[in-house]
C-alpha atoms as a printed R data frame, in Angstrom:
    type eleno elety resid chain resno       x       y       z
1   ATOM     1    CA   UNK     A     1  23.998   9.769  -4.942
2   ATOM     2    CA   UNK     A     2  21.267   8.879  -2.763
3   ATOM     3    CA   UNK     A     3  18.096   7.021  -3.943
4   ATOM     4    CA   UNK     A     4  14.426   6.861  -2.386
5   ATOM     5    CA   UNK     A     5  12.520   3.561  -2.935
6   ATOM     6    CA   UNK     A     6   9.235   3.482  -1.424
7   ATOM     7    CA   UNK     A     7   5.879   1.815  -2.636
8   ATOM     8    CA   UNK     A     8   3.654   3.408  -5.168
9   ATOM     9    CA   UNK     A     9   0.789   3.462  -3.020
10  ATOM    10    CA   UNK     A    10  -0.532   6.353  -0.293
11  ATOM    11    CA   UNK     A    11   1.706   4.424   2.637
12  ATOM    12    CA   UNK     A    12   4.728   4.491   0.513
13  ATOM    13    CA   UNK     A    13   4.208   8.113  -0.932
14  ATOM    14    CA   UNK     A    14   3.191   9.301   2.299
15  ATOM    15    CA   UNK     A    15   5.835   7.944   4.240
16  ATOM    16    CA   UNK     A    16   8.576   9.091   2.183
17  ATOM    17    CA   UNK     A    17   6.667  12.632   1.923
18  ATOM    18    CA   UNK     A    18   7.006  13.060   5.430
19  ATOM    19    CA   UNK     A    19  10.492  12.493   5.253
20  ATOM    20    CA   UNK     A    20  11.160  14.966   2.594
21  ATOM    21    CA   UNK     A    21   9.268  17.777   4.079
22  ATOM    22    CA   UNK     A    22  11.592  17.257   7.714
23  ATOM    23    CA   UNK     A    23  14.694  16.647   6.041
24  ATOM    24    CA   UNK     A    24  14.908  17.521   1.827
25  ATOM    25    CA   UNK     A    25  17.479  15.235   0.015
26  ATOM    26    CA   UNK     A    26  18.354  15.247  -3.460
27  ATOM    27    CA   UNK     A    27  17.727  11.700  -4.720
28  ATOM    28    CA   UNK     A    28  17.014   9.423  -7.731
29  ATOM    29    CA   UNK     A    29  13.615   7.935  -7.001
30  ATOM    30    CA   UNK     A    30  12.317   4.829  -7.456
31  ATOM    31    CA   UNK     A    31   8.808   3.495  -7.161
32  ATOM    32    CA   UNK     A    32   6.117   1.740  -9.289
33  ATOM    33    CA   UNK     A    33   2.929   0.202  -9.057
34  ATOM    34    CA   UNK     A    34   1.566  -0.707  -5.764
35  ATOM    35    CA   UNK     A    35   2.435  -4.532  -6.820
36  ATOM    36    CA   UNK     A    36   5.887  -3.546  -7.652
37  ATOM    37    CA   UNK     A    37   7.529  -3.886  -4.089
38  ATOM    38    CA   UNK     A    38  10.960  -5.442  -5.640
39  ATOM    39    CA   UNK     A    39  12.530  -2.436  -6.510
40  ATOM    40    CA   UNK     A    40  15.972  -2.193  -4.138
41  ATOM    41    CA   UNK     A    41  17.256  -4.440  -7.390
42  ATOM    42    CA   UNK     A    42  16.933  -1.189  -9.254
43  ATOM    43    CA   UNK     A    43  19.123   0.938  -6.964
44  ATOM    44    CA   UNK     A    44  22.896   1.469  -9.070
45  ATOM    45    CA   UNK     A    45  25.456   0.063  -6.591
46  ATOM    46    CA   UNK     A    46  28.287   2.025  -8.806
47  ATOM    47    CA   UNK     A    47  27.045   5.549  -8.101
48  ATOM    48    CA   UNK     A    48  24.737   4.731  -4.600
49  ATOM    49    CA   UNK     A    49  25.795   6.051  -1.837
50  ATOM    50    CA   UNK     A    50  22.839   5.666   0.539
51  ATOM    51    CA   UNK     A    51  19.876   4.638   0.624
52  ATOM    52    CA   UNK     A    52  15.841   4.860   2.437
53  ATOM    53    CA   UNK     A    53  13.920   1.771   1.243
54  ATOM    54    CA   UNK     A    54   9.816   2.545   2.419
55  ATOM    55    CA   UNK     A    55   6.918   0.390   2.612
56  ATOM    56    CA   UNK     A    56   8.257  -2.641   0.378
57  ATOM    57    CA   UNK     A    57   8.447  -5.879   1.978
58  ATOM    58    CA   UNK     A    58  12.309  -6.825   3.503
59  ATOM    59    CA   UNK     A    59  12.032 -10.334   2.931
60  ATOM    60    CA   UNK     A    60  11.141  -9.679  -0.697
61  ATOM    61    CA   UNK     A    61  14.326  -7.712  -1.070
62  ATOM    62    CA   UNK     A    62  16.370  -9.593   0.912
63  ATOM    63    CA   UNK     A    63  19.313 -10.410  -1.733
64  ATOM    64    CA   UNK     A    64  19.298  -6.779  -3.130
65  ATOM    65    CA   UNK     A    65  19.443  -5.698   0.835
66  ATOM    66    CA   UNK     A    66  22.875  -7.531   1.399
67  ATOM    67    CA   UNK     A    67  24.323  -6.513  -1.688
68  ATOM    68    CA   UNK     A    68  23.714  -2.662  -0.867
69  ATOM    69    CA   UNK     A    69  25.471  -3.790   2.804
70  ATOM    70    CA   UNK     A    70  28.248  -5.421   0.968
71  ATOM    71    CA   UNK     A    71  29.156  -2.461  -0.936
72  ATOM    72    CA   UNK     A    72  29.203  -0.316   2.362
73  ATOM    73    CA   UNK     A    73  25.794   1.536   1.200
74  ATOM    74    CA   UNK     A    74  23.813   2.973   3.843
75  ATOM    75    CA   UNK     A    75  20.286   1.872   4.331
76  ATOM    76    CA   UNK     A    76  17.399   3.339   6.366
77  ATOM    77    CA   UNK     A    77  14.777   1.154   6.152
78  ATOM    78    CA   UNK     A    78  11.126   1.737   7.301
79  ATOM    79    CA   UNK     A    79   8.355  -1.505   6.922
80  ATOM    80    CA   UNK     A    80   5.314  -3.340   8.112
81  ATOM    81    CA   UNK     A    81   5.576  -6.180   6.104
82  ATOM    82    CA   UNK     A    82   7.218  -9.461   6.281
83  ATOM    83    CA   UNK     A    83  10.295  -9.022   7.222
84  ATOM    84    CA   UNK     A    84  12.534 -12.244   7.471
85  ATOM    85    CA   UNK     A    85  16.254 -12.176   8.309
86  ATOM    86    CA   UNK     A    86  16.523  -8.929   9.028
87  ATOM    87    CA   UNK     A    87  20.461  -8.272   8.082
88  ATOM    88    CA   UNK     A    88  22.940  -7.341  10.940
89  ATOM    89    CA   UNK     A    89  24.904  -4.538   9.573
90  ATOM    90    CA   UNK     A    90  26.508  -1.234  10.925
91  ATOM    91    CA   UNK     A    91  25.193   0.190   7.312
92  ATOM    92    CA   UNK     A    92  21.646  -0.917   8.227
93  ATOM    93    CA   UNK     A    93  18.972   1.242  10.144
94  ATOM    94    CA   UNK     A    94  15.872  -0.583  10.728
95  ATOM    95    CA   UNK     A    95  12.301   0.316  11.591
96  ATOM    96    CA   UNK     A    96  10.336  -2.248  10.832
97  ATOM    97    CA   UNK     A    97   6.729  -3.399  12.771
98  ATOM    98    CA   UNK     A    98   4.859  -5.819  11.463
99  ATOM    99    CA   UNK     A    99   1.612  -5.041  13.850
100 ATOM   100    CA   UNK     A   100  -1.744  -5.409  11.515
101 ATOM   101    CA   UNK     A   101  -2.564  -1.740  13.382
102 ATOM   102    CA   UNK     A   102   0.207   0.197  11.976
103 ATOM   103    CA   UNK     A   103   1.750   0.835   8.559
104 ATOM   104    CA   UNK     A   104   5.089   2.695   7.024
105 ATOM   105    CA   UNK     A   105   3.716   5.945   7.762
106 ATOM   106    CA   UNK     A   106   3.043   5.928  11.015
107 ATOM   107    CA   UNK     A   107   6.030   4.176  11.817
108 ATOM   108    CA   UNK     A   108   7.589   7.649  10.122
109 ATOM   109    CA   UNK     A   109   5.694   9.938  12.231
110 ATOM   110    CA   UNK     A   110   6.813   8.425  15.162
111 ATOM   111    CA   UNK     A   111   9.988   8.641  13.757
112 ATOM   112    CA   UNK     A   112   9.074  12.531  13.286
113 ATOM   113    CA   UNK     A   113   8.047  13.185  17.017
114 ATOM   114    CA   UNK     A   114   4.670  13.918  15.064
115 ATOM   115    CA   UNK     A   115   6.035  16.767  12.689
116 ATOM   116    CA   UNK     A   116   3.820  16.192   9.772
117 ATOM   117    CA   UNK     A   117   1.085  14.038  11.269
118 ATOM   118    CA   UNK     A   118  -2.023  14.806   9.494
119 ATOM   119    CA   UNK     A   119  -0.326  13.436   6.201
120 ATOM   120    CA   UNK     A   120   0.712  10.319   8.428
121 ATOM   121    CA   UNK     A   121  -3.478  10.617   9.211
122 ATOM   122    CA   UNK     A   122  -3.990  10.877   5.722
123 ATOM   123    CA   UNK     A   123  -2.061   7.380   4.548
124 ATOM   124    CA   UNK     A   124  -2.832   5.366   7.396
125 ATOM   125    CA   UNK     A   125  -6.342   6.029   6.291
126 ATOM   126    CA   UNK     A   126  -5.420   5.072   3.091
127 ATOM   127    CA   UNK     A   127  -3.899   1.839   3.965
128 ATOM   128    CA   UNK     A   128  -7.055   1.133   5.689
129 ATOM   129    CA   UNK     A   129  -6.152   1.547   9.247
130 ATOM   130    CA   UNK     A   130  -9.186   3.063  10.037
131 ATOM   131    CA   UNK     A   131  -9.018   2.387  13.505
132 ATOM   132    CA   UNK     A   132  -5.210   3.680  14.268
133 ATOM   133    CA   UNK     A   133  -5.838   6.670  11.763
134 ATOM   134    CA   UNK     A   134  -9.291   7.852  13.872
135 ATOM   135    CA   UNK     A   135  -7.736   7.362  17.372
136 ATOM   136    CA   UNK     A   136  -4.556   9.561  15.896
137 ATOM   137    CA   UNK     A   137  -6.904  11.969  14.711
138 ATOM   138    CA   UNK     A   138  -8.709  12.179  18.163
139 ATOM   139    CA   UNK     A   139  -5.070  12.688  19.651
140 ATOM   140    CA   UNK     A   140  -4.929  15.533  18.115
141 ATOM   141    CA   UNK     A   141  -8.578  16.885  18.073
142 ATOM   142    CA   UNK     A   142  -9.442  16.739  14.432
143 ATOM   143    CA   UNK     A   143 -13.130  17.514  13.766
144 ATOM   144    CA   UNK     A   144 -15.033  14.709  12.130
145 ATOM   145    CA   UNK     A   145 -14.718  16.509   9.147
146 ATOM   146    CA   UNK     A   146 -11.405  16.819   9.296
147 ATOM   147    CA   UNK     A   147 -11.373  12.763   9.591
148 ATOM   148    CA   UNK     A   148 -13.242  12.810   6.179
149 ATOM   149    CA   UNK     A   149 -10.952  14.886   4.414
150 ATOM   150    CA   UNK     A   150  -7.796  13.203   5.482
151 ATOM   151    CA   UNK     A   151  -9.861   9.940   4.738
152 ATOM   152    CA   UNK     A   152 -10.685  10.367   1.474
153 ATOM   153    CA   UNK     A   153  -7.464  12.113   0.651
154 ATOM   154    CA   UNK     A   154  -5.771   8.735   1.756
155 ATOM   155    CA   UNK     A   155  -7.699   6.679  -0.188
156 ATOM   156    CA   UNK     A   156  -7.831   8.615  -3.137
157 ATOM   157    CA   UNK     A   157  -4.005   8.589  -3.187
158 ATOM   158    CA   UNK     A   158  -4.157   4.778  -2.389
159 ATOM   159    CA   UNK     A   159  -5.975   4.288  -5.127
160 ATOM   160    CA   UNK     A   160  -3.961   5.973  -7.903
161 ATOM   161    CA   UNK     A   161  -1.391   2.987  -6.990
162 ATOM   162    CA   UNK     A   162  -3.086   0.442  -8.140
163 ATOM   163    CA   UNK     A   163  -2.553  -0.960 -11.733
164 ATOM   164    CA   UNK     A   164  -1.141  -3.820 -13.907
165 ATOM   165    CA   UNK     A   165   1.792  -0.799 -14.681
166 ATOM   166    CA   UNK     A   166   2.465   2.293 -14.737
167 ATOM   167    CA   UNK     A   167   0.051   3.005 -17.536
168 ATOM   168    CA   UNK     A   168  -3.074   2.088 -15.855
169 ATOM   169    CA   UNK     A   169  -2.570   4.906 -13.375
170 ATOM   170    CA   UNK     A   170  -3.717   8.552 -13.322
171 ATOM   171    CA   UNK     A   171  -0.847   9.817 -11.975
172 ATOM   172    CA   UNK     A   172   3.060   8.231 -12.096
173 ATOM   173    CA   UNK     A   173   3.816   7.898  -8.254
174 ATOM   174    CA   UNK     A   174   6.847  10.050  -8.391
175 ATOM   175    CA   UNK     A   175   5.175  12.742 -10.368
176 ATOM   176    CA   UNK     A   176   2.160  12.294  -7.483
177 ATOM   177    CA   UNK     A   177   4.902  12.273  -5.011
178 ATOM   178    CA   UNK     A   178   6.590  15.236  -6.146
179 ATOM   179    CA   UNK     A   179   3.551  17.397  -6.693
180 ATOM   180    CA   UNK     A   180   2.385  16.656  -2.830
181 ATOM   181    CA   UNK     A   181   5.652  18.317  -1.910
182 ATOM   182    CA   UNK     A   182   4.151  21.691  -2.374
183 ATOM   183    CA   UNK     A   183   1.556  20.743   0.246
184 ATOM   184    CA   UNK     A   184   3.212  20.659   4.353
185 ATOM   185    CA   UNK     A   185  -0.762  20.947   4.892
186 ATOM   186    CA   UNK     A   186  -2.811  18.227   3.337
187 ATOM   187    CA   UNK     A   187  -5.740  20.393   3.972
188 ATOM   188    CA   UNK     A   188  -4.387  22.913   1.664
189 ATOM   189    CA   UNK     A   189  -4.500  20.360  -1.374
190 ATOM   190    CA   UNK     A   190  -7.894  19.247  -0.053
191 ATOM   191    CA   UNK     A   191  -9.804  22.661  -0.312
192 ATOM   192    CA   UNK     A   192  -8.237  23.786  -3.180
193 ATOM   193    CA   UNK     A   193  -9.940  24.006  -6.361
194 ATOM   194    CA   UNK     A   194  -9.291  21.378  -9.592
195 ATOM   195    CA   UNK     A   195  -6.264  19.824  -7.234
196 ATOM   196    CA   UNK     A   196  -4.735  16.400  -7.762
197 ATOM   197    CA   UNK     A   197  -7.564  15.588  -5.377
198 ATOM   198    CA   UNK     A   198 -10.043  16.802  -6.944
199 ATOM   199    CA   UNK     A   199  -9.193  15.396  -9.747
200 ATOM   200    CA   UNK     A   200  -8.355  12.006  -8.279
201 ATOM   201    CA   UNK     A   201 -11.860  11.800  -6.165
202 ATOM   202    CA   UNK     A   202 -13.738  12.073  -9.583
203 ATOM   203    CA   UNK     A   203 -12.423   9.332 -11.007
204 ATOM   204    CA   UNK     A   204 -12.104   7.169  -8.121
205 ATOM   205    CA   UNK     A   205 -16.102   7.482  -7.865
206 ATOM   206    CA   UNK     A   206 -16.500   6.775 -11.634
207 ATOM   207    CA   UNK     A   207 -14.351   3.564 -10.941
208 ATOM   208    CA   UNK     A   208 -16.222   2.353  -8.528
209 ATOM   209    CA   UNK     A   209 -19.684   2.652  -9.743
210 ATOM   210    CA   UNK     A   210 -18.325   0.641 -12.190
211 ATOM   211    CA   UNK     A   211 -16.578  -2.099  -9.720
212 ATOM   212    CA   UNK     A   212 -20.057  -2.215  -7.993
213 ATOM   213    CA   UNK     A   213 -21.691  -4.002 -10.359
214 ATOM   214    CA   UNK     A   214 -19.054  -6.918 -10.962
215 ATOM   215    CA   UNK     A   215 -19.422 -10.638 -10.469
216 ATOM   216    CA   UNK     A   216 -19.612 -12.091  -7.300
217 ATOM   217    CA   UNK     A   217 -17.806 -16.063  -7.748
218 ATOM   218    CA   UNK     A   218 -18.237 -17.148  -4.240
219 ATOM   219    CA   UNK     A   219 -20.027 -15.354  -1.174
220 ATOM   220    CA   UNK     A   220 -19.891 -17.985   1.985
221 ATOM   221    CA   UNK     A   221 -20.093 -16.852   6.198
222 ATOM   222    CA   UNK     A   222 -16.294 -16.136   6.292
223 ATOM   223    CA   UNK     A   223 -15.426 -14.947   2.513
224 ATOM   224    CA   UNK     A   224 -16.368 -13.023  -0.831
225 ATOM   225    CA   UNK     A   225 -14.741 -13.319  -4.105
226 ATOM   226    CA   UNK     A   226 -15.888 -10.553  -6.604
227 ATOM   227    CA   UNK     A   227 -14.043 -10.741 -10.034
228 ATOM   228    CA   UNK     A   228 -13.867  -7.515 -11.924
229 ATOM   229    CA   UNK     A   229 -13.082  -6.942 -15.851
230 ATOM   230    CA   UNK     A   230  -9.238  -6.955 -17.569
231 ATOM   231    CA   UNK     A   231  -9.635  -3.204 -17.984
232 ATOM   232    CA   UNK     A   232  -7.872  -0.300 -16.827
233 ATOM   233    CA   UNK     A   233 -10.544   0.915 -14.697
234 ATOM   234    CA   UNK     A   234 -10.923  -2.463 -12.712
235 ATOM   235    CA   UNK     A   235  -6.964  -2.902 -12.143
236 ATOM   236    CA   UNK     A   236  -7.421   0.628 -10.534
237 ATOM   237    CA   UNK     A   237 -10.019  -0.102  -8.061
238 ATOM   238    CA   UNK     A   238  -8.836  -3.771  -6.990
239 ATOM   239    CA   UNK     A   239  -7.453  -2.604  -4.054
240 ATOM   240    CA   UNK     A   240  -9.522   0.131  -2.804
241 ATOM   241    CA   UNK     A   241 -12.683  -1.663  -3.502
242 ATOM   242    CA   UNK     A   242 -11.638  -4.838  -1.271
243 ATOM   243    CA   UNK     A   243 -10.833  -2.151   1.817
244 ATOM   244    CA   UNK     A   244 -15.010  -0.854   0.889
245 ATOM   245    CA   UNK     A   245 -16.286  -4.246   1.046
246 ATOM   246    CA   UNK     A   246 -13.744  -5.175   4.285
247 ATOM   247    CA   UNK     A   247 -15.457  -2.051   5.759
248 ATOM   248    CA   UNK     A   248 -19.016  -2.747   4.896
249 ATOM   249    CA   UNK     A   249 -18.503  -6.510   5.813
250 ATOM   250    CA   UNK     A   250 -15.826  -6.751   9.183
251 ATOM   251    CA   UNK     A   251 -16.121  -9.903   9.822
252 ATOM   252    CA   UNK     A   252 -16.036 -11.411   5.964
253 ATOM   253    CA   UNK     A   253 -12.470 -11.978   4.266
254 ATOM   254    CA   UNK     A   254 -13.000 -10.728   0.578
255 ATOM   255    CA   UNK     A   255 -10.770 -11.244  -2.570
256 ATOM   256    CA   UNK     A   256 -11.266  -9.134  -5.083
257 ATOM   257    CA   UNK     A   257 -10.013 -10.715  -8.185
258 ATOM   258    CA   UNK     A   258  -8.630  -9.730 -11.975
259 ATOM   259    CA   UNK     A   259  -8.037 -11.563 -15.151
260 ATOM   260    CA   UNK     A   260  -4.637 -11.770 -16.237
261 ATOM   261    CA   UNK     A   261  -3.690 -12.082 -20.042
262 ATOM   262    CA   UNK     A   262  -2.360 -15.452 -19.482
263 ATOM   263    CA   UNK     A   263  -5.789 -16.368 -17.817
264 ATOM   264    CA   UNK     A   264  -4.032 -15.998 -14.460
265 ATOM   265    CA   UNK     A   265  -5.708 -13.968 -11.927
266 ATOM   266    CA   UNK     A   266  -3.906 -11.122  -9.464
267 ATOM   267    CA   UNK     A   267  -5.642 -11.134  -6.182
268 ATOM   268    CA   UNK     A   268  -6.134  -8.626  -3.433
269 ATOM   269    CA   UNK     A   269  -7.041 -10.164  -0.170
270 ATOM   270    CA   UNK     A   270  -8.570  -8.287   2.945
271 ATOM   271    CA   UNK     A   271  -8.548 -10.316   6.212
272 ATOM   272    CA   UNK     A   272 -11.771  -9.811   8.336
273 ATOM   273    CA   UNK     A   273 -11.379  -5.964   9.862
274 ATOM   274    CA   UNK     A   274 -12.482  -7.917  13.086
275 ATOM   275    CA   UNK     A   275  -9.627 -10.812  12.828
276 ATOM   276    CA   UNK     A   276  -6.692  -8.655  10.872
277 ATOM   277    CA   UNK     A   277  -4.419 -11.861  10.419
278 ATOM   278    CA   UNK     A   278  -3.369 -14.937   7.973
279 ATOM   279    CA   UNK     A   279  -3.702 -12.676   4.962
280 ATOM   280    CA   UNK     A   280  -0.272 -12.774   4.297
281 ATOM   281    CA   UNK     A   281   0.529 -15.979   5.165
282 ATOM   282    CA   UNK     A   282  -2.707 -17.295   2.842
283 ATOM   283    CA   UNK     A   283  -1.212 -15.950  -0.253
284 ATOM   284    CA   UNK     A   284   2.376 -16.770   0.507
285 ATOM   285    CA   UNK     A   285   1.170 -20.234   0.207
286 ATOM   286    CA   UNK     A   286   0.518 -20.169  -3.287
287 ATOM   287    CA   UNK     A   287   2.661 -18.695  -6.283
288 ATOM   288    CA   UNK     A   288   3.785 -15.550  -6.396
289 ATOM   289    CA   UNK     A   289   1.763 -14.664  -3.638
290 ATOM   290    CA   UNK     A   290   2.650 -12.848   0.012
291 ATOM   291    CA   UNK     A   291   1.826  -9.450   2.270
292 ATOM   292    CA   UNK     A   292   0.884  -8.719   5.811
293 ATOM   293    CA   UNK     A   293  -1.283  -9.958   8.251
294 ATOM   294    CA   UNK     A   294  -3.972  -7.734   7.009
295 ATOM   295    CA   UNK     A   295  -3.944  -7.540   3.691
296 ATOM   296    CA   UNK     A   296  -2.479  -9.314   1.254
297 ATOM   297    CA   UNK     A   297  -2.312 -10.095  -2.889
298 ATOM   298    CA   UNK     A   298  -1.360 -12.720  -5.202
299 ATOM   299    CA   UNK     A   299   0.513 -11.772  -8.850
300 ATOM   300    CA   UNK     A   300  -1.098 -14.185 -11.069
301 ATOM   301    CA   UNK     A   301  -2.631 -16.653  -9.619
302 ATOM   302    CA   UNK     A   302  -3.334 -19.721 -11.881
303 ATOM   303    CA   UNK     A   303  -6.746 -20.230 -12.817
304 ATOM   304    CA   UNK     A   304  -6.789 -24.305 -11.703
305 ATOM   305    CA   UNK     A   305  -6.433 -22.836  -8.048
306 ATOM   306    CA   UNK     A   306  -8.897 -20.882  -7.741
307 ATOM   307    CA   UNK     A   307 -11.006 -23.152  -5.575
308 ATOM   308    CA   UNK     A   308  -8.318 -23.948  -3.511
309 ATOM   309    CA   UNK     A   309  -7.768 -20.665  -2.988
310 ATOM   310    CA   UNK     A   310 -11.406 -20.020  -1.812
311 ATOM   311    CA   UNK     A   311 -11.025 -22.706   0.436
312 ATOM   312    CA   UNK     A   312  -8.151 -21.844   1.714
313 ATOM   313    CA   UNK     A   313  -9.304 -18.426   2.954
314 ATOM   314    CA   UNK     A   314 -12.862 -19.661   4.087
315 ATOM   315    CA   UNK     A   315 -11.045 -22.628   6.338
316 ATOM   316    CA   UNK     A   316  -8.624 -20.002   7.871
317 ATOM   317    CA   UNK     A   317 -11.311 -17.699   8.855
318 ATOM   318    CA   UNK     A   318 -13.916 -20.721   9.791
């Protein structure tokens, strides 16, 4: 049996999408939240006999990795995250690039000589590589409407990933996953009536009217902190409302922040658009933190640290 693992969010989706549409495979899927990035765990050793891992950090799965290896699995592997070790291994094929300019899907449509690139467009938009996605887009002489479509079909994908589970989410990501199958041409699902994007652009904008008007608990030269509610609607937007504020703000880190039951908080991090670095290794530093250069999040971040958080980011970026 073979088993797809990507990321719940429009990179992982997206990459794994383009990969489907080239080459179809019947396989046992595994994803989750966008938070959820330990998932090669899940993959059954007993009935496995390959394996494509997408968009979910190497280093994080680094034990589950060499166990897959050590039963003579093969793995394709695509990242932009931290990577660590990465294993040397016959059984292993590696892509991984952990440039702040590029993301999973990208790396797959180089991969793809280019075969499905407006979806590769689409996510790198998404994962709010504005810059990479537009100079793609002028590669291949998309309109500026074009840009906007792809763009909001990226983020509107994006932001279906985000959640404290599965439940929080409009749409499962396999279910999403397996729906955009039907669609080689994103612009086909963008134009066509009462779509999954349709659907998904309504309630991203009802979200985020909502996220506008949250707290702000620190605003300094180099970093914001906005904390939203412990609802649904606020786990949704966590992620997609720190790329808006990175956007509207380039040279501001901002954390966008969310209670946790426990009194915790999970945090979503955005290094300056105009200095894309240090996220990553920021929230590594504290507890169950980590990401990329870019952008990076912390699980449940304990409420005493807070400040030290804040300062943390602000003396990085000073």
């Amino acid at each position: 049996m073979h088993f797809d693992v990507f990321n719940g969010d429009a990179d992982g989706i997206i990459a794994l999408l383009q990969l489907r549409l080239a080459s179809p495979k019947e396989a046992k899927l595994i994803t989750g939240v966008k938070r959820d990035i330990s998932l090669l765990q899940q993959v059954d050793e007993n009935t496995a006999t390959s394996v494509t891992a997408l968009d979910i950090s190497m280093e994080k799965n680094a034990d589950a990795l060499t166990s897959l290896l050590n039963h003579d699995i093969d793995v394709f592997y695509v990242d932009h995250h931290r990577a660590g070790n990465i294993p040397e291994s016959d059984k292993l094929h590696a892509i991984i690039d952990t440039d702040a300019n590029t993301c999973t899907s990208l790396l797959v449509n180089r991969y793809l000589n280019g075969k499905y690139v407006y979806w590769a467009i689409a996510a790198a938009f998404g994962d709010n590589m504005k810059a990479s996605a537009t100079a793609l887009a002028q590669q291949y002489s998309l309109s500026e409407s074009q840009q906007g479509q792809l763009e909001e079909l990226g983020i509107y994908i994006n932001y279906n990933g985000y959640g404290r589970s599965v439940a929080d989410l409009h749409y499962h990501p396999a279910d999403l996953y397996k729906a955009l199958l039907d669609y080689p041409d994103p612009f086909l699902l963008v134009n066509q009536p009462d779509s999954i994007f349709a659907k998904l652009k309504a309630a991203y904008h009802q979200d985020m009217a909502l996220a506008a008007k949250s707290e702000v608990l620190a605003e300094q030269e180099k970093v914001k902190a906005v904390l939203l509610a412990d609802e649904a609607w606020a786990r949704r937007v966590s992620g997609v409302f720190g790329n808006e504020l990175a956007n509207q703000s380039p040279d501001k880190a901002h954390a966008v922040l969310t209670r946790n039951s426990d009194n915790s908080f999970t945090v979503s991090l955005r290094a300056p658009l105009n200095n894309k670095q240090g996220a990553g290794d920021i929230c590594a530093a504290f507890p169950t933190g980590g990401g990329r250069a870019a952008a990076a999040g912390i699980n449940a971040l304990p409420e005493q640290m807070l400040g030290e958080f804040i300062t943390a980011v602000a003396k990085y970026y000073t």
